[in-house]
N, C-alpha and C positions, 0 to 999 in steps of 0.2 A: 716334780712336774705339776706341783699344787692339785693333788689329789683332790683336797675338800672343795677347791673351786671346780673343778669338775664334776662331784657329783650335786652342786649347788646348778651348775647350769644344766645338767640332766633333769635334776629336779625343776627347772622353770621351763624344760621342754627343748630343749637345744642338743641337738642330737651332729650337726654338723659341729665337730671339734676337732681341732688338730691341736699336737703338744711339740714344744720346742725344751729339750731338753740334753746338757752334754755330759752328763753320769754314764757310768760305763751301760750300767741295765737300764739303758732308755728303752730300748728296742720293746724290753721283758714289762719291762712298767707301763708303757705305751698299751701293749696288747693287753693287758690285765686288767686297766681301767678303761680299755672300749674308746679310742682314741686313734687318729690317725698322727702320723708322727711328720712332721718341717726336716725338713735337711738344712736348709739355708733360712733365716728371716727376710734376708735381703729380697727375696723372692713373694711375702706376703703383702701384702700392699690393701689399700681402701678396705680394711676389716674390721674386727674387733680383736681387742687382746685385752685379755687379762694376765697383769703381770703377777708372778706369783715366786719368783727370784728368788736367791739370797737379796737383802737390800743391798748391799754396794753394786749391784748391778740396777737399780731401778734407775737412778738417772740417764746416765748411757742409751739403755732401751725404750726408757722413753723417749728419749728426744728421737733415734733412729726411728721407731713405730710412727710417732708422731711426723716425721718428714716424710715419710711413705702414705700418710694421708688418711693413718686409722686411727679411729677412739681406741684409748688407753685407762682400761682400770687399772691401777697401781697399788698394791699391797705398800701399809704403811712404811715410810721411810724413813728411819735414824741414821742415816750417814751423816755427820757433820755437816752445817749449814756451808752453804755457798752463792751468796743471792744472785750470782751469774746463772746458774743454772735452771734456778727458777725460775730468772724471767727469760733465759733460751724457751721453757718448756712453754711459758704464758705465749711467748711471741709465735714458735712453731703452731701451739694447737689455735688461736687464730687467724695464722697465716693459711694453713691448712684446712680451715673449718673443722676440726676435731676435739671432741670432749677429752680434756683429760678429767677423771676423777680419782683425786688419791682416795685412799680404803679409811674408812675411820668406824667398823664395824660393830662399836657398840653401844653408837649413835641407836643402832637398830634394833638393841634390846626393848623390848616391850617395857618390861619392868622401867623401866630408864626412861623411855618415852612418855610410861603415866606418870613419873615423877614431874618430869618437865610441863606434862597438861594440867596439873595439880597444884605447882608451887603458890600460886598465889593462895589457897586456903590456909595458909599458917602466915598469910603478912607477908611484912617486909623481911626478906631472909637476911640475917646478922654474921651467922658465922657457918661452918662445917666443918665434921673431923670425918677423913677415910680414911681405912684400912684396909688395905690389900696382900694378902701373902698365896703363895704357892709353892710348889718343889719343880724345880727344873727340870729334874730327873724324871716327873710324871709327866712335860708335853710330850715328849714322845716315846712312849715306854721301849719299845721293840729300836731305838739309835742310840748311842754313845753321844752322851752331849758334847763333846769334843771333835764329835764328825760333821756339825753344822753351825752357822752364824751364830747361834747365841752362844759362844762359847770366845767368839770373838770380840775383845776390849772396847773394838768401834760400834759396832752392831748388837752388843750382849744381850741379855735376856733383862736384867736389869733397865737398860737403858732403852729398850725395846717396851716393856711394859709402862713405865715411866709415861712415857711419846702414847700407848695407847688411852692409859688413864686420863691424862691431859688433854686428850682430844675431846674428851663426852663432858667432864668437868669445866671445862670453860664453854662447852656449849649451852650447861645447865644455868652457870653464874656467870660467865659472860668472859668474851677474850680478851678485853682490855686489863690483861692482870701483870704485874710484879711478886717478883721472887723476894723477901723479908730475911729471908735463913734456910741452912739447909744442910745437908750430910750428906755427903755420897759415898761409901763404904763396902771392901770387902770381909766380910765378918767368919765366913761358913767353910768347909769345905771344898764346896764351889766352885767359891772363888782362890783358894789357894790352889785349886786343881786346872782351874782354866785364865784364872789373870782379872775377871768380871769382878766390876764392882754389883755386888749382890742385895745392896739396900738403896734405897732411894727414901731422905725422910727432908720435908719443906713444909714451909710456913709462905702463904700466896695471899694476896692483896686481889681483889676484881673487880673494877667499877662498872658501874652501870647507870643506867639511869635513874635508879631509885637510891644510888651513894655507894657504899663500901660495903663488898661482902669477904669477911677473913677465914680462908679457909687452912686446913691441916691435913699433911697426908704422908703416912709412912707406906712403903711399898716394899715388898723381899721375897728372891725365887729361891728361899731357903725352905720355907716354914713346910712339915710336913702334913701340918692339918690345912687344909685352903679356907682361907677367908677372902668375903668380900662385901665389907662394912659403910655404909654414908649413916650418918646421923646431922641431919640438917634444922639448924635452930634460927625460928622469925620470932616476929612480935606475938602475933597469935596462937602459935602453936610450933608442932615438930613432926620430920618424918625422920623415918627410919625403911632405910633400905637393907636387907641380907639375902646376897646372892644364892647363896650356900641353902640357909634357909626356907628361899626361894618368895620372901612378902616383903611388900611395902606398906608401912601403915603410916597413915597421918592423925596425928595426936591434936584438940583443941588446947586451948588454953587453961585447960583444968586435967591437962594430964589424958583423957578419956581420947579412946580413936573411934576416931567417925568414918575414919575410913581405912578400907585394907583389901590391898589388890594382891592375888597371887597369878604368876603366869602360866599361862598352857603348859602342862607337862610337853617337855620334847625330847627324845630321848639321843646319848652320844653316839656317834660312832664308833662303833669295832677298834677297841685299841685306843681309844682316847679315856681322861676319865670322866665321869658322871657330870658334870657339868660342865662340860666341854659340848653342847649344844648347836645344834647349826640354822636354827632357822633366821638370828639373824644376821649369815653371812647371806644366807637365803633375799630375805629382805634388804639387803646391802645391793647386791647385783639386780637386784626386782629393779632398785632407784635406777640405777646407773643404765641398764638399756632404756628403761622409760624415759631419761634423759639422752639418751642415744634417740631412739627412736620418735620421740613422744614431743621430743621438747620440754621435759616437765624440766623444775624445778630440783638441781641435785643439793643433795643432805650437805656433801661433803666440796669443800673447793680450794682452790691450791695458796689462799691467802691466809685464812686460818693453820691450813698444814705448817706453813713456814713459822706461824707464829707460837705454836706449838712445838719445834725442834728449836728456835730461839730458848723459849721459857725451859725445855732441858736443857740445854747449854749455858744458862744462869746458872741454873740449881747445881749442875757439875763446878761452874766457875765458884760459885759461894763456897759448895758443901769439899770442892777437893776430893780426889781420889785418895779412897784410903784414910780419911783424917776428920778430927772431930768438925763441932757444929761450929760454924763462923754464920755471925750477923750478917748484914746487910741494910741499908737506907734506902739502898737501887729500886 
């Protein structure tokens, strides 16, 4: 019933919530997180929703929300691209007058956002490597990863991280990018247990307006130590980003940092692990009613989203399920 988004809007002060949910202990998990529970959606109408699904149900529910005439927040979507459906959604929520904004929530890491206000102190950026690992088995300690989406081939966890990486990464260097090479692999346990391809490793091209920036990025919900690595190289200098760590430092050109941001301790929630932090899903939903409400300017918008489940569906088509690294000129 997307717990964390509830205590995210608890947190911004929103006390009027209902939850639509068809698990047998809705009724149990309703009353336990302080929520009024939907019998019918058909019945909701001019609201707000935040969708918080498995994703094969986000398209569907949005388009239904959206003809019923409410703003739609959308937890990010890896279904398989379909550009009908995107532009059903684009056309409903202007027909309608209603925001959609799909979720791209770590757009709203702080950490992430000084990078982004920072880059030009190291130049013309040339290249990047990230690295990102995790264990599957730690998102959610207390379920059997065979009892939800990512354990499913279409939605996995793999391919679900992939989609979130690549939302914040080409907001950083830019969305005009190509896929070069790539892998997509089941290598672990994991994946011989669930069918998920478990790695995700690509070579990406991003233009911009200042030329070519070549970046590198292996990703896997195997690893049992979590990382989460940028090292970004310009003409003038370098940053380096470690999540885990929790600094960003920017290096000049003689190697020396001039600068180094750490962020607000924030601590996880009950049952998640340690860095599993929420203020910026916090800051995620801040945007979205303020673009609800406000008229501002949202972070996140449904043309990027698509271009962003494009670019994994390269990296799948180059890299192959299951199979070594294949080139690419695309």
């Amino acid at each position: 019933m997307g717990k964390r988004r509830v205590r995210c809007l608890k947190r911004l002060g929103y006390t009027n919530i209902a939850g639509f949910d068809i698990s047998e202990n809705s009724k149990e998990v309703a009353q336990k997180i302080g929520v009024n529970q939907i019998k019918d959606i058909s019945d909701f109408s001019n609201g707000i929703v935040v969708l918080s699904t498995p994703p094969k149900h986000h398209i569907d529910l949005s388009k239904q929300f959206l003809s019923q005439g409410c703003h739609v927040f959308c937890e990010a979507s890896v279904v398989p691209n379909d550009r009908h459906h995107y532009e059903e959604i684009s056309r409903l929520s202007s027909q309608n007058k209603s925001i959609f904004f799909p979720s791209a929530t770590i757009k709203f890491k702080q950490s992430i956002s000084h990078i982004k206000q920072n880059m030009s102190k190291i130049g013309r950026v040339h290249s990047y490597d990230y690295r990102c690992a995790g264990n599957l088995r730690d998102w959610h300690p207390w379920q059997d990863i065979k009892d939800y989406y990512v354990s499913d081939p279409i939605t996995g966890a793999g391919r679900e991280i992939a989609a979130f990486e690549l939302g914040w990464l080409t907001w950083l260097f830019g969305i005009d990018a190509k896929i070069h090479g790539a892998a997509v692999m089941g290598l672990s346990e994991i994946a011989d247990e669930t069918g998920i391809d478990d790695l995700y490793s690509f070579l990406i091209g991003h233009s911009n307006e200042k030329g070519l920036i070549q970046g590198s990025a292996t990703i896997d919900v195997f690893s049992h130590k979590p990382y989460r690595v940028l090292r970004i190289i310009g003409e003038e200098g370098n940053i380096e980003f470690d999540w885990v760590e929790n600094y960003v430092r920017i290096y000049d050109e003689n190697g020396k940092i001039v600068d180094e941001y750490v962020e607000a301790n924030a601590e996880a929630h009950e049952g998640y692990n340690e860095f599993s932090t929420e203020r910026m899903y916090d800051d995620e939903l801040r945007n979205f009613f303020d673009t609800v409400h406000n008229n501002s300017a949202p972070e996140c918008n449904l043309s990027e989203d698509y271009k962003v489940l494009e670019l994994v569906e390269k990296i799948e088509l180059i890299g192959g399920s299951h199979s070594d690294i294949h080139g690419s000129s695309n």
